[in-house]
gemmi code that builds the backbone of each chain (N, CA, C; Angstrom):
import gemmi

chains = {
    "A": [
        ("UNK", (15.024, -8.147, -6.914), (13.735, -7.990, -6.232), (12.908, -6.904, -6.932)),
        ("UNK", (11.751, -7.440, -7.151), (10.828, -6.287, -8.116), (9.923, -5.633, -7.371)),
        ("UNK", (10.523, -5.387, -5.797), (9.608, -5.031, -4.891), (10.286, -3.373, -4.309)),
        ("UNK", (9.652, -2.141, -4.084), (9.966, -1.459, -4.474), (9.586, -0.471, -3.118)),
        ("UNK", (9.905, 0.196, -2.755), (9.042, 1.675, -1.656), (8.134, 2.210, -2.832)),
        ("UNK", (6.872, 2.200, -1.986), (5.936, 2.771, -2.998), (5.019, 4.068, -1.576)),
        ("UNK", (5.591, 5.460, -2.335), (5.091, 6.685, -1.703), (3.695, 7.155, -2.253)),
        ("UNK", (2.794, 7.189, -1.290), (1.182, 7.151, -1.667), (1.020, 8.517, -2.037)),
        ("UNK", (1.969, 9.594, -1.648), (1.197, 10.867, -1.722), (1.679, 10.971, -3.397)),
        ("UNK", (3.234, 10.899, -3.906), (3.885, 10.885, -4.990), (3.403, 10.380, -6.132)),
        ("UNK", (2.782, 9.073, -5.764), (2.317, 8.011, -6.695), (0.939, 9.236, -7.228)),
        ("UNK", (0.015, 9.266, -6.568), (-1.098, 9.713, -6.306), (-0.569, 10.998, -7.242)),
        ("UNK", (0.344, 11.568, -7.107), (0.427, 12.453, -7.655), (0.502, 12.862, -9.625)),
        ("UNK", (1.032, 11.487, -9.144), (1.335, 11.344, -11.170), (0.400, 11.035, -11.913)),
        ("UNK", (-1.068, 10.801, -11.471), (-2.158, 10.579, -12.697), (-3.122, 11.875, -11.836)),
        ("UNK", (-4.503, 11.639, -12.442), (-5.348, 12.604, -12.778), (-6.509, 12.079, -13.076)),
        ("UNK", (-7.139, 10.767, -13.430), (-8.110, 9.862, -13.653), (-8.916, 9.958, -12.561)),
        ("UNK", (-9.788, 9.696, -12.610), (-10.739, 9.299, -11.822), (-11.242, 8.242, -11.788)),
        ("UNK", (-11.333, 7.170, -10.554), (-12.237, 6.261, -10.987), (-11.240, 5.178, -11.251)),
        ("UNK", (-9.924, 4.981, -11.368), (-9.358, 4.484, -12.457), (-8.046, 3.753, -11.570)),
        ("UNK", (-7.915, 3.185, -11.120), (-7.592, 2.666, -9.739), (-6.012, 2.125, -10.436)),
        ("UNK", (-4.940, 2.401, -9.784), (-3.600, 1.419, -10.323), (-2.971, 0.629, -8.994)),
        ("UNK", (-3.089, -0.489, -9.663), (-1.959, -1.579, -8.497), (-0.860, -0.981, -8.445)),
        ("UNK", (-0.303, -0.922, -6.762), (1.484, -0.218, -6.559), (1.856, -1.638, -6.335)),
        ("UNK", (1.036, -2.191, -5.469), (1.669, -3.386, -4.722), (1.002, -4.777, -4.802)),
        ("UNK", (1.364, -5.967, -4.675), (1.222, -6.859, -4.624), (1.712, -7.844, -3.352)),
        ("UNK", (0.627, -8.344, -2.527), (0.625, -8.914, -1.228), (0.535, -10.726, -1.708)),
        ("UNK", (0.942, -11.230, -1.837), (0.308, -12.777, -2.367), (-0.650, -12.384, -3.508)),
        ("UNK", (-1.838, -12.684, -3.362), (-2.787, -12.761, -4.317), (-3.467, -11.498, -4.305)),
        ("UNK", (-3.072, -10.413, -3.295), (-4.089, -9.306, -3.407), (-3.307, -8.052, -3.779)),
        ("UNK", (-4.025, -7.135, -4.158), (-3.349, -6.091, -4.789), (-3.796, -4.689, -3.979)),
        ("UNK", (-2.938, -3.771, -3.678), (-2.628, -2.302, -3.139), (-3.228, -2.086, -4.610)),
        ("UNK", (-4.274, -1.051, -4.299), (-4.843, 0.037, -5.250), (-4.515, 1.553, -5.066)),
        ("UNK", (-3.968, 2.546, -5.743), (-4.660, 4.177, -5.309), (-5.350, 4.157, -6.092)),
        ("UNK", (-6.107, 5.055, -6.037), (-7.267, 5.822, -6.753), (-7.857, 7.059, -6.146)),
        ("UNK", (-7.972, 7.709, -7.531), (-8.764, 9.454, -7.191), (-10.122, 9.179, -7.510)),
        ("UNK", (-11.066, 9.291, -6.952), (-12.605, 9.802, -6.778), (-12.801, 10.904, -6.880)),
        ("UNK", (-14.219, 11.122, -7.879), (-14.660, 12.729, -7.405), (-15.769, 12.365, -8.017)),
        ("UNK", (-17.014, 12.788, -7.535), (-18.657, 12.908, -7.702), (-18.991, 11.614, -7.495)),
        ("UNK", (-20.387, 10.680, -7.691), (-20.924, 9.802, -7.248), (-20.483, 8.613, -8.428)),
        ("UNK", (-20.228, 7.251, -7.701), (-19.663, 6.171, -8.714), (-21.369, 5.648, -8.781)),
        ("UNK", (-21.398, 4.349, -8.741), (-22.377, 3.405, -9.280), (-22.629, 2.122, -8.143)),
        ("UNK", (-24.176, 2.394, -7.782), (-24.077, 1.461, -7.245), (-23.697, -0.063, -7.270)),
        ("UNK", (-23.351, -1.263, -6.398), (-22.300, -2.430, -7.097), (-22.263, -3.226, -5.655)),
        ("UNK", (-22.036, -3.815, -5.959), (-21.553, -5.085, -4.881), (-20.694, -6.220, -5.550)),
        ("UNK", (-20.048, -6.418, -4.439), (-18.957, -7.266, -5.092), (-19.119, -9.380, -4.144)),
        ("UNK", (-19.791, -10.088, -4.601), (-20.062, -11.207, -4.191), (-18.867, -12.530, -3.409)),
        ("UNK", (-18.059, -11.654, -4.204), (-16.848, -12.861, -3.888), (-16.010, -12.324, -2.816)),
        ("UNK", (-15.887, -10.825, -2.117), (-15.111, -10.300, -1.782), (-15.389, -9.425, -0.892)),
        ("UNK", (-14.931, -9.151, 0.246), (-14.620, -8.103, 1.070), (-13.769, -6.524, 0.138)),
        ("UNK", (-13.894, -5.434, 0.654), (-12.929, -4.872, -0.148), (-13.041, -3.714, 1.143)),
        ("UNK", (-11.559, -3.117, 0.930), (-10.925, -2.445, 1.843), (-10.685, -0.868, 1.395)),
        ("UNK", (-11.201, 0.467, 1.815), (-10.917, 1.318, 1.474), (-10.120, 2.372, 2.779)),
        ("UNK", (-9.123, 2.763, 2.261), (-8.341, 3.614, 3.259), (-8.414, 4.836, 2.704)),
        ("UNK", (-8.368, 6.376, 3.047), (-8.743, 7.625, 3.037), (-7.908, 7.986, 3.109)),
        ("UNK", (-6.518, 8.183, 1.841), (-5.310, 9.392, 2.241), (-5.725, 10.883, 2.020)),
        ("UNK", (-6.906, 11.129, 1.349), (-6.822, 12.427, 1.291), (-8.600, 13.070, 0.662)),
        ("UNK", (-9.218, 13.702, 1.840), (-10.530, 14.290, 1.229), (-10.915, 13.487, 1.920)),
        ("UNK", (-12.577, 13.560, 2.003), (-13.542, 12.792, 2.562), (-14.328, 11.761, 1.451)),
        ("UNK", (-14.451, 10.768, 2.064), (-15.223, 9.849, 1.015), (-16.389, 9.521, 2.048)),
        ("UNK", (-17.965, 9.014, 1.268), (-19.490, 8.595, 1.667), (-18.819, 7.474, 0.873)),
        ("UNK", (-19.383, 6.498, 1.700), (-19.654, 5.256, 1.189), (-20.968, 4.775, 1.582)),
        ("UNK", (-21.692, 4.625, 0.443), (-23.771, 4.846, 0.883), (-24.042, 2.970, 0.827)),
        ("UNK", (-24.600, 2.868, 1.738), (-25.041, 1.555, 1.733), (-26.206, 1.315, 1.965)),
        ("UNK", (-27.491, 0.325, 1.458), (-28.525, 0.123, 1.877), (-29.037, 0.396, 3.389)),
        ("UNK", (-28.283, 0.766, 4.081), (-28.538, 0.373, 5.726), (-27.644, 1.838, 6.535)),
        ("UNK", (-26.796, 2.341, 5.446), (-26.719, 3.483, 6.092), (-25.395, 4.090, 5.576)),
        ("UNK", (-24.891, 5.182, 5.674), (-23.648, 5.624, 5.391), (-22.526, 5.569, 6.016)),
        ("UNK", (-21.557, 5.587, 5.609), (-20.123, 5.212, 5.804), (-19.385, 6.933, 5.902)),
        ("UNK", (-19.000, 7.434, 6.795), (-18.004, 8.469, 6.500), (-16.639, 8.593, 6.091)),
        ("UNK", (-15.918, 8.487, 5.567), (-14.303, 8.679, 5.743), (-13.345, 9.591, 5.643)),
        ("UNK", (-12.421, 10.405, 6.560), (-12.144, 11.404, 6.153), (-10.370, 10.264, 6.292)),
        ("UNK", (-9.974, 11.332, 5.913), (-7.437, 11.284, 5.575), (-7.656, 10.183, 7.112)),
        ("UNK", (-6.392, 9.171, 6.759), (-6.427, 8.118, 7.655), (-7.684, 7.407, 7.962)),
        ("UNK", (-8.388, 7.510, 7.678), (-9.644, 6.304, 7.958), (-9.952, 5.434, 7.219)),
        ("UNK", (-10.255, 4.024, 7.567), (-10.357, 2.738, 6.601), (-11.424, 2.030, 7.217)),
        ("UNK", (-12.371, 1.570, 6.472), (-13.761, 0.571, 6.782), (-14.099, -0.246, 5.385)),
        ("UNK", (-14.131, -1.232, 5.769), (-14.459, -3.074, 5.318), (-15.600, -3.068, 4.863)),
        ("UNK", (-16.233, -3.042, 3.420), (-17.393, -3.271, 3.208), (-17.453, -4.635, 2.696)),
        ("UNK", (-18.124, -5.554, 3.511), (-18.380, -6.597, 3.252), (-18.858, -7.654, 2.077)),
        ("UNK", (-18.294, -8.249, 1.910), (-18.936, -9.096, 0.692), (-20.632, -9.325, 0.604)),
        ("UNK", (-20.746, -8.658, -0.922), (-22.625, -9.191, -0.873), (-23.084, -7.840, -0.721)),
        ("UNK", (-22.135, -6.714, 0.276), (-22.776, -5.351, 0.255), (-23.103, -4.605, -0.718)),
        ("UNK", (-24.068, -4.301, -1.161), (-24.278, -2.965, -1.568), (-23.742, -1.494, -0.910)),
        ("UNK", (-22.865, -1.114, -1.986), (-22.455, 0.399, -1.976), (-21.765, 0.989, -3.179)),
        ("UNK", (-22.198, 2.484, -2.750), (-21.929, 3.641, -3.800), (-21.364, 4.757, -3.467)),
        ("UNK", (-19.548, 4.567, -3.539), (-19.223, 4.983, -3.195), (-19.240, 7.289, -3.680)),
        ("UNK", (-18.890, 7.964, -3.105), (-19.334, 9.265, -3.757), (-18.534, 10.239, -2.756)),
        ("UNK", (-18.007, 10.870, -3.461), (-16.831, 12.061, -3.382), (-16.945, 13.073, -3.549)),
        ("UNK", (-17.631, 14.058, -2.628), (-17.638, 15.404, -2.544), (-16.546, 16.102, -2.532)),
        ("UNK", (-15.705, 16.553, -4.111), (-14.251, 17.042, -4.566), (-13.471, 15.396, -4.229)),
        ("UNK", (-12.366, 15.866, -4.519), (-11.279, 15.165, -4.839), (-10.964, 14.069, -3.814)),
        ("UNK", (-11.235, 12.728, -3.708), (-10.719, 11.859, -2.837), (-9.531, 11.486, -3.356)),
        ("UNK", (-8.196, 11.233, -2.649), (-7.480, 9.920, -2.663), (-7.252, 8.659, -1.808)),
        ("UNK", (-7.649, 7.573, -2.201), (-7.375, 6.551, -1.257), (-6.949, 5.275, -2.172)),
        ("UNK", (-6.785, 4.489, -1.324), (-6.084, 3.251, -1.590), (-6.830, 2.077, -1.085)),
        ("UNK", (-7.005, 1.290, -1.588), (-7.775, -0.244, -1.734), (-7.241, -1.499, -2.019)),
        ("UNK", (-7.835, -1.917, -0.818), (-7.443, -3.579, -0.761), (-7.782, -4.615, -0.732)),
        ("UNK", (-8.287, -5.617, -1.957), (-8.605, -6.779, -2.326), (-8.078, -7.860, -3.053)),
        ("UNK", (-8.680, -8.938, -3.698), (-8.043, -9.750, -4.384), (-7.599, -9.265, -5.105)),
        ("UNK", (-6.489, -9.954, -6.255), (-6.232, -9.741, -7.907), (-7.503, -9.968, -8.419)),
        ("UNK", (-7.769, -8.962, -9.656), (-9.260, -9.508, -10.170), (-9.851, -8.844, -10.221)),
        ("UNK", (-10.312, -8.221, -8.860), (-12.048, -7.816, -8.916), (-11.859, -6.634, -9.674)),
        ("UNK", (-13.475, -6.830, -10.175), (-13.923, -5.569, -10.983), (-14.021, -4.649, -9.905)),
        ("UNK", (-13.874, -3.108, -10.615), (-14.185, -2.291, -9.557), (-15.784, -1.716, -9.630)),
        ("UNK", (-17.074, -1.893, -10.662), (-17.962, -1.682, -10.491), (-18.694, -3.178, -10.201)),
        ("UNK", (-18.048, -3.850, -9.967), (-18.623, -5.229, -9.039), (-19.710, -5.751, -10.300)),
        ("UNK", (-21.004, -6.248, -9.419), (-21.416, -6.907, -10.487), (-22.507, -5.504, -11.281)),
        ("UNK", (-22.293, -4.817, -11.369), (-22.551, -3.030, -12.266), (-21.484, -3.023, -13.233)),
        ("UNK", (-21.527, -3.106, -14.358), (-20.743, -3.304, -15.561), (-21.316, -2.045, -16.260)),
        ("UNK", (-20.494, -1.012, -17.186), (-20.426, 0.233, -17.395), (-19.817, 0.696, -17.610)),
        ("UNK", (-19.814, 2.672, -18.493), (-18.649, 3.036, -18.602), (-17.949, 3.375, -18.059)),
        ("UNK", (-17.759, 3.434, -16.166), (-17.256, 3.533, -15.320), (-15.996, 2.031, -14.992)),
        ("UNK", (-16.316, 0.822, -15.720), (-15.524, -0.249, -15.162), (-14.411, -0.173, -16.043)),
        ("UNK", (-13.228, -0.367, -15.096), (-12.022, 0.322, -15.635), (-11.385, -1.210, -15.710)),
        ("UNK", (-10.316, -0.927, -16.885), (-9.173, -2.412, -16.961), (-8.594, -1.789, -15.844)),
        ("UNK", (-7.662, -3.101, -15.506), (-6.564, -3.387, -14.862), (-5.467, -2.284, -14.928)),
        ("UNK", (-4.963, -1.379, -14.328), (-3.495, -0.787, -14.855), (-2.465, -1.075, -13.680)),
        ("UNK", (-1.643, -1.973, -13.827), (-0.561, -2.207, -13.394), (0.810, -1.293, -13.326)),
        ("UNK", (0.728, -0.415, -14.543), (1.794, 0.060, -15.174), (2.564, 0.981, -14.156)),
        ("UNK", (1.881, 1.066, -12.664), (2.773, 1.846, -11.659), (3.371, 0.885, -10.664)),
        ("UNK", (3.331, -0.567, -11.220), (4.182, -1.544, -10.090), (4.864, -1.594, -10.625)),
    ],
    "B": [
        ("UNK", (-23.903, -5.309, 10.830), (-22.931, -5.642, 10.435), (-21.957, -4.912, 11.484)),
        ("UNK", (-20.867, -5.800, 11.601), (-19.944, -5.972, 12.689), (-18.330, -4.750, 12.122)),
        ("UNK", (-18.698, -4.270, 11.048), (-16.995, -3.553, 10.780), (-18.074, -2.016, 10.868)),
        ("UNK", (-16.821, -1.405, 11.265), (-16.821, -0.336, 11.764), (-15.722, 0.772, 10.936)),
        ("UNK", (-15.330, 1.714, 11.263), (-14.694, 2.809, 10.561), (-13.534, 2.715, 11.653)),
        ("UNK", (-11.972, 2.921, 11.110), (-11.147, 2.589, 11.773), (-10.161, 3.865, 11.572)),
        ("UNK", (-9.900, 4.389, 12.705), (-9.516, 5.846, 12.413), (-7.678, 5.465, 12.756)),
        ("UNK", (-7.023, 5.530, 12.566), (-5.446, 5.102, 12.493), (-4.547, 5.410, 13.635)),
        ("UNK", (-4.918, 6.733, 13.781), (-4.483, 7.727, 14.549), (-4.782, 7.565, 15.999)),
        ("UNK", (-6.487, 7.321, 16.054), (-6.841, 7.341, 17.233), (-6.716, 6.090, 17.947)),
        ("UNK", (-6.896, 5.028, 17.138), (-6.593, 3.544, 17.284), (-4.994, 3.218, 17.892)),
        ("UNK", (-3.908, 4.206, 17.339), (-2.616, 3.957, 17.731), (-2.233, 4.658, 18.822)),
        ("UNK", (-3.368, 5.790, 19.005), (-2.994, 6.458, 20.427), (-3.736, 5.785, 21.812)),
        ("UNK", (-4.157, 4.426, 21.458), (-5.064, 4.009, 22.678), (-4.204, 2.712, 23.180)),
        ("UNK", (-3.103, 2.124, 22.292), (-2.250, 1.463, 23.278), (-0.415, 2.306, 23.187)),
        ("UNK", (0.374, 1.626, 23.610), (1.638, 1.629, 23.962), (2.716, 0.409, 23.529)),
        ("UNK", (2.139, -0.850, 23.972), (3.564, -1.334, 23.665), (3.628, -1.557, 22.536)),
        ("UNK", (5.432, -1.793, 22.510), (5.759, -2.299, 21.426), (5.823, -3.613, 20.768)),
        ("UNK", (6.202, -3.467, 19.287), (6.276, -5.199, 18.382), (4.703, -6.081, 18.600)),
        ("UNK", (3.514, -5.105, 19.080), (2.568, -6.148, 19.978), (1.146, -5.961, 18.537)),
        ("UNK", (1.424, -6.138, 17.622), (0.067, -5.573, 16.483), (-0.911, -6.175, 16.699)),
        ("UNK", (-2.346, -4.921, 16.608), (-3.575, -5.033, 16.880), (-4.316, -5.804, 15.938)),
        ("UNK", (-5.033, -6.369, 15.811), (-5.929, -6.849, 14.464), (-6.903, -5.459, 14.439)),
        ("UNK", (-6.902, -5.051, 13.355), (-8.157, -3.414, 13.410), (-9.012, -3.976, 12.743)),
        ("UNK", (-8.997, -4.919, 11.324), (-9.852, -5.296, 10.487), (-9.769, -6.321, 10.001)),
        ("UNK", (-10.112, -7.005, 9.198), (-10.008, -8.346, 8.436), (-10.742, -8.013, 6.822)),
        ("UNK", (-10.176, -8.129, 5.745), (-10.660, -8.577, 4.217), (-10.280, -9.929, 3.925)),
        ("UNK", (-11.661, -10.611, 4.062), (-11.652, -11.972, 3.654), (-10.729, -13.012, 5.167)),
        ("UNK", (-9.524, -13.626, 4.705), (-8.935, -13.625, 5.582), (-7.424, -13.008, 5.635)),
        ("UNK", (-7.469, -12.232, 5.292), (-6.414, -10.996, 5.549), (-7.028, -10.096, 6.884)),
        ("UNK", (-5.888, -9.890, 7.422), (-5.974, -9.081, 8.723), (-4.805, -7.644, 8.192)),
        ("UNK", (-6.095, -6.479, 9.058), (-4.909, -5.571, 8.775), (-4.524, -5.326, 10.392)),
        ("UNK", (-3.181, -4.835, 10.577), (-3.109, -4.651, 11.966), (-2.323, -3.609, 11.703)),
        ("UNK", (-2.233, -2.714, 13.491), (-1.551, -1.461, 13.758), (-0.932, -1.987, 14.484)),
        ("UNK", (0.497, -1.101, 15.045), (1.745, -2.158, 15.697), (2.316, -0.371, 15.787)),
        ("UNK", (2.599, -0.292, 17.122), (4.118, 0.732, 17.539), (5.324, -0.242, 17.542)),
        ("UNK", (6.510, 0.573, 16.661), (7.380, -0.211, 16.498), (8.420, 0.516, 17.434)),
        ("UNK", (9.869, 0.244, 18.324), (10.833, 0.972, 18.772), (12.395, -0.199, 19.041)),
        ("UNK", (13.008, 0.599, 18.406), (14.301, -0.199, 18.641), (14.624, -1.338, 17.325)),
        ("UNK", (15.389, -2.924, 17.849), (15.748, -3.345, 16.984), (14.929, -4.503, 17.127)),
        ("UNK", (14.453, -5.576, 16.072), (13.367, -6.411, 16.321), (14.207, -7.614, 16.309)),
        ("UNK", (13.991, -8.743, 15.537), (14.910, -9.885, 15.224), (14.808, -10.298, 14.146)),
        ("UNK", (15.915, -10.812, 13.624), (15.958, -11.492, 11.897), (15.065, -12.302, 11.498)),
        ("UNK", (14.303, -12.583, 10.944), (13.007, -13.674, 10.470), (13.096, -13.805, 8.918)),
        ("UNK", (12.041, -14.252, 8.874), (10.776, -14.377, 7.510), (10.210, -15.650, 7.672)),
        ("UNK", (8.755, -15.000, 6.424), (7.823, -15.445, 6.523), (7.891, -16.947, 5.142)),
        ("UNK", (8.021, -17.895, 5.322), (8.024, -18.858, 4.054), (6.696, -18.924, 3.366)),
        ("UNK", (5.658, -18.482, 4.048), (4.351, -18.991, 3.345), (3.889, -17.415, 2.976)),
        ("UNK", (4.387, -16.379, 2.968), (3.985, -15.075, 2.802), (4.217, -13.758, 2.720)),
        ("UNK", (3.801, -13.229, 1.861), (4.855, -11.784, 1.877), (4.106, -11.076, 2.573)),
        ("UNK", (4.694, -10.116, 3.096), (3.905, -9.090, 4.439), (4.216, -7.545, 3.688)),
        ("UNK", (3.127, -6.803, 3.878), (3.344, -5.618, 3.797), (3.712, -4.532, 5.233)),
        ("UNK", (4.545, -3.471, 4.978), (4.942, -2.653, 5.828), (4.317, -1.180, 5.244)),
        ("UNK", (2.872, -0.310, 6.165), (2.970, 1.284, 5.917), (3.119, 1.761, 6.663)),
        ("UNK", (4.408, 2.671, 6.620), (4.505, 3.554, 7.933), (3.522, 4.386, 7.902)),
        ("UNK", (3.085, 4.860, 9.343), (1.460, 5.639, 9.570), (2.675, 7.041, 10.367)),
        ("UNK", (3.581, 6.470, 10.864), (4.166, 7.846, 11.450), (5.994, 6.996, 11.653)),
        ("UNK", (6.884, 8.090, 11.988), (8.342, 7.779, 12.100), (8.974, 7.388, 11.378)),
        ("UNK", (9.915, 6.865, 11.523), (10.686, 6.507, 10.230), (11.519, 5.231, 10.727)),
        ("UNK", (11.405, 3.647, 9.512), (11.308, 2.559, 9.574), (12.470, 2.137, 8.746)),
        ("UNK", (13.263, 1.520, 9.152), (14.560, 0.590, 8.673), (14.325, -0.632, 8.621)),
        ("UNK", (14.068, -1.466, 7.570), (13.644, -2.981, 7.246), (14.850, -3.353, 6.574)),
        ("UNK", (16.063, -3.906, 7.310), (17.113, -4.531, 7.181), (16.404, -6.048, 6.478)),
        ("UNK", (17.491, -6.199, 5.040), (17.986, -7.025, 4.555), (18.797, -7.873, 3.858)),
        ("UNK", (19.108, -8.901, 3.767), (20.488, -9.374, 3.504), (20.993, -8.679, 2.187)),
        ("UNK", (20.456, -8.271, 1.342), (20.738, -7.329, 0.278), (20.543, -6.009, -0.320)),
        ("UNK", (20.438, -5.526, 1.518), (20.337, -4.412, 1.370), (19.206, -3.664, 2.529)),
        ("UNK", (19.295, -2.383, 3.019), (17.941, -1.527, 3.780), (17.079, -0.762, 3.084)),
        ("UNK", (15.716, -1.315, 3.272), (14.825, -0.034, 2.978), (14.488, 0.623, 3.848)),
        ("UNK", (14.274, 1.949, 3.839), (13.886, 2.838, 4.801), (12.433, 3.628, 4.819)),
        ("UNK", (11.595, 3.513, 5.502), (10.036, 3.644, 5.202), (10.064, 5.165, 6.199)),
        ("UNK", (9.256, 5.707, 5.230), (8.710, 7.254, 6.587), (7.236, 7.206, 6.138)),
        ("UNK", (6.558, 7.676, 6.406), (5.336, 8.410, 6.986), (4.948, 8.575, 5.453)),
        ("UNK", (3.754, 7.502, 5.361), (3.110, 7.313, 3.861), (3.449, 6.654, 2.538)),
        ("UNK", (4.555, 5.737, 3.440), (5.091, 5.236, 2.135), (5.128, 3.430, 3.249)),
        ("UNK", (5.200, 2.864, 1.786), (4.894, 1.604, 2.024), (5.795, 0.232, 0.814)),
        ("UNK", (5.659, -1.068, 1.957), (6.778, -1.837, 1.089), (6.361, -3.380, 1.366)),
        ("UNK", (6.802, -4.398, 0.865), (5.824, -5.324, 0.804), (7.493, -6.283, 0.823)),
        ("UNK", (7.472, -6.670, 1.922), (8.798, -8.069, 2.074), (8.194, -9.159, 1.389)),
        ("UNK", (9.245, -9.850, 0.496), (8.485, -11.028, -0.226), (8.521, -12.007, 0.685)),
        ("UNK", (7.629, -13.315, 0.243), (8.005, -14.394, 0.672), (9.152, -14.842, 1.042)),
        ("UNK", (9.932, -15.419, 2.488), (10.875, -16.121, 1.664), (11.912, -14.836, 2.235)),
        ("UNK", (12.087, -13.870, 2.427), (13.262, -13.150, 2.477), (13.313, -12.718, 4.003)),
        ("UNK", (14.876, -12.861, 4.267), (14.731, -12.541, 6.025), (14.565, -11.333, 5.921)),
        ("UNK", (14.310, -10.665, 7.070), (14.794, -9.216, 7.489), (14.271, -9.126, 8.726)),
        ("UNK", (14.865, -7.726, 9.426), (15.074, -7.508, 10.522), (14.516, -5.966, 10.659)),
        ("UNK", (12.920, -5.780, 10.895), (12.465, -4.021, 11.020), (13.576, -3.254, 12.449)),
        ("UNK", (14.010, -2.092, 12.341), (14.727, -1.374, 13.424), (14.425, 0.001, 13.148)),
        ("UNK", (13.644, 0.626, 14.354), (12.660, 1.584, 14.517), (13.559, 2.926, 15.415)),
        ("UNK", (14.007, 3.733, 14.740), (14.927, 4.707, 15.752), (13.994, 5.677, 16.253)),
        ("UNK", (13.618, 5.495, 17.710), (12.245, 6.342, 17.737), (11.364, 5.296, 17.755)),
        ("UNK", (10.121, 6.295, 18.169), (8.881, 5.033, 17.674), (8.521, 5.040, 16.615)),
        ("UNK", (8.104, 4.319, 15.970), (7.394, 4.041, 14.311), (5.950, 3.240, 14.346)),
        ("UNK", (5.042, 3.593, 14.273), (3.765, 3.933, 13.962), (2.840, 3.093, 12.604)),
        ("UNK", (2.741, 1.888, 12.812), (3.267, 1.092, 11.273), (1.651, 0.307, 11.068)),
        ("UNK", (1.391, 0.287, 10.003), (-0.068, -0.798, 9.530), (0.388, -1.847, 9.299)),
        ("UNK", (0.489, -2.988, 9.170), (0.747, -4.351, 8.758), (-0.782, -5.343, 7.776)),
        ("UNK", (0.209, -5.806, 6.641), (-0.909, -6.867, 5.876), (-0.831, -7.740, 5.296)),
        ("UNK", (-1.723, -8.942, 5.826), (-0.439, -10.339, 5.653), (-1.656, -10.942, 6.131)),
        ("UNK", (-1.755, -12.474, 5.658), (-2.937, -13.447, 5.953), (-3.095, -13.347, 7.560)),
        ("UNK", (-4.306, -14.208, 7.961), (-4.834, -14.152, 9.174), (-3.837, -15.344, 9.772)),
        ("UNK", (-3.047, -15.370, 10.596), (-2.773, -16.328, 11.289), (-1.023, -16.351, 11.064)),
        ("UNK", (-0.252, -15.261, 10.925), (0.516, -15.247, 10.811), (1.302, -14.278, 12.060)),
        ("UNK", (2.749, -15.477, 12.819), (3.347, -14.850, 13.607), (4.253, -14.179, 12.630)),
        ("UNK", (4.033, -13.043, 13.941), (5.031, -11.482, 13.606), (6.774, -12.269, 13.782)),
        ("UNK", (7.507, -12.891, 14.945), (8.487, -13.213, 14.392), (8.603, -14.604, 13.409)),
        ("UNK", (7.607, -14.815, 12.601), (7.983, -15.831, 11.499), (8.686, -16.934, 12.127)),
        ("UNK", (10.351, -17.332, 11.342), (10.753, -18.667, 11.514), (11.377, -18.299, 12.975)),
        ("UNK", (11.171, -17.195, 13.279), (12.002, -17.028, 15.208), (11.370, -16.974, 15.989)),
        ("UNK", (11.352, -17.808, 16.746), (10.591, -17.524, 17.782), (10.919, -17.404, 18.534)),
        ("UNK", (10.469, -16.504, 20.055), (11.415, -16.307, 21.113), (10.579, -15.401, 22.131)),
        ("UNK", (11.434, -14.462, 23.000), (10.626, -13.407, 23.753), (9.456, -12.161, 22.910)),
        ("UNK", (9.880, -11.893, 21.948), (9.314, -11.036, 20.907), (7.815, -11.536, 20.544)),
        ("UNK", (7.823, -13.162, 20.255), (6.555, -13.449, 19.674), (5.369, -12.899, 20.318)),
        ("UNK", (4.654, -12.632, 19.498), (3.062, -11.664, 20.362), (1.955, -12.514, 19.857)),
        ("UNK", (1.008, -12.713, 20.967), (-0.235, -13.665, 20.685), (-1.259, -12.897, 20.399)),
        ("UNK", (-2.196, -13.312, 18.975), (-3.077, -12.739, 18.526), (-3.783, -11.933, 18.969)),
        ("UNK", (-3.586, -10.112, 19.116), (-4.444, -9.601, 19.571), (-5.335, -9.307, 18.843)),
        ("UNK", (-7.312, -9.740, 19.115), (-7.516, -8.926, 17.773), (-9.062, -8.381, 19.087)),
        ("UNK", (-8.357, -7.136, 20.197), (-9.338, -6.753, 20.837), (-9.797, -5.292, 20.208)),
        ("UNK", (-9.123, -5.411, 19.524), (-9.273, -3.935, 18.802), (-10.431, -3.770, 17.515)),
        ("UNK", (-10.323, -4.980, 17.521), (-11.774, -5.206, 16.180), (-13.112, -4.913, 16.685)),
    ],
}
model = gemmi.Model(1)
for chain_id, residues in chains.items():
    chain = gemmi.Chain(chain_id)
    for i, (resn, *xyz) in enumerate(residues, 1):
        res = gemmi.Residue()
        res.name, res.seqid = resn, gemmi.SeqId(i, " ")
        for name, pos in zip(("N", "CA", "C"), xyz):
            atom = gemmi.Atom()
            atom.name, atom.element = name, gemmi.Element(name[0])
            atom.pos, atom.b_iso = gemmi.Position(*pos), 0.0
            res.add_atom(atom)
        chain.add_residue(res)
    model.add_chain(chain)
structure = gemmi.Structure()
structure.add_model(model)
structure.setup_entities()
């Protein structure tokens, strides 16, 4: 079985990137992200997809045409497919994200912010 | 727009029973749900799906035929398709669940345990 306990604070602990999101897990077709944030990403929307952000650590804004998103440690909100948002990290966020296999993470915003795929922590 | 910010903590302190998981959110058609877990559950699995397990608080024993994993507080594990097991919660355990929309919690068992879709929590 290539399926494994995967510890969010530990994991989280071993990179330093920003921005730069690694699959732990794999659900069927969708993939467990962490990722560290810090200062403002790019605005983006993602057309095909819902996407899921959970808050292990720091506060994250998630800015949307229509209004802001707060998130502080334990909190998770659904930005809808088609939404516009930008997400932005006053100091150090960690959280974890949940969508298809696939999606870009600057949606349809292509840049030096859009990161490959890194698997290399499943 | 209908999603909201879903705080973990406060969401798990507003019901009680057990084995009974909330729907909190939906990506796409993935549902995430919160669930107090206590005691011993029953042997299953899922044939059409692998389910994820994060413990949010306590500490989680996911018996299987080749073996136990043991989940605490921030760590997380993803049962494949296809494989029985049996969660057993010493204490209460405090757990997120993520797994397509329309999937019973005891899988191929059904019995007193099965819980009907709550999703009043959305």
């Amino acid at each position: 079985m290539a399926n494994k306990v995967v510890d969010l604070a530990s994991t989280l602990s071993a990179f330093s990137e920003r921005w730069s999101p690694k699959v732990v897990a794999r659900v069927n077709d969708y993939e467990i992200k962490l990722v560290k944030l810090e200062g403002e990403f790019v605005w983006h929307k993602h057309d095909e997809t819902d996407e899921l952000f959970f808050v292990v650590a720091g506060e994250l804004t998630i800015r949307m045409r229509d209004g802001d998103v707060v998130l502080r440690a334990g909190q998770l909100f659904v930005v809808p497919r088609g939404v516009e948002h930008c997400p932005v990290a006053d100091g150090e966020v960690q959280a974890m994200l949940i969508e298809p296999a696939g999606v870009r993470n600057t949606g349809d915003a292509t840049g030096p912010l859009t990161a490959r795929m890194d698997d290399s922590f499943l």
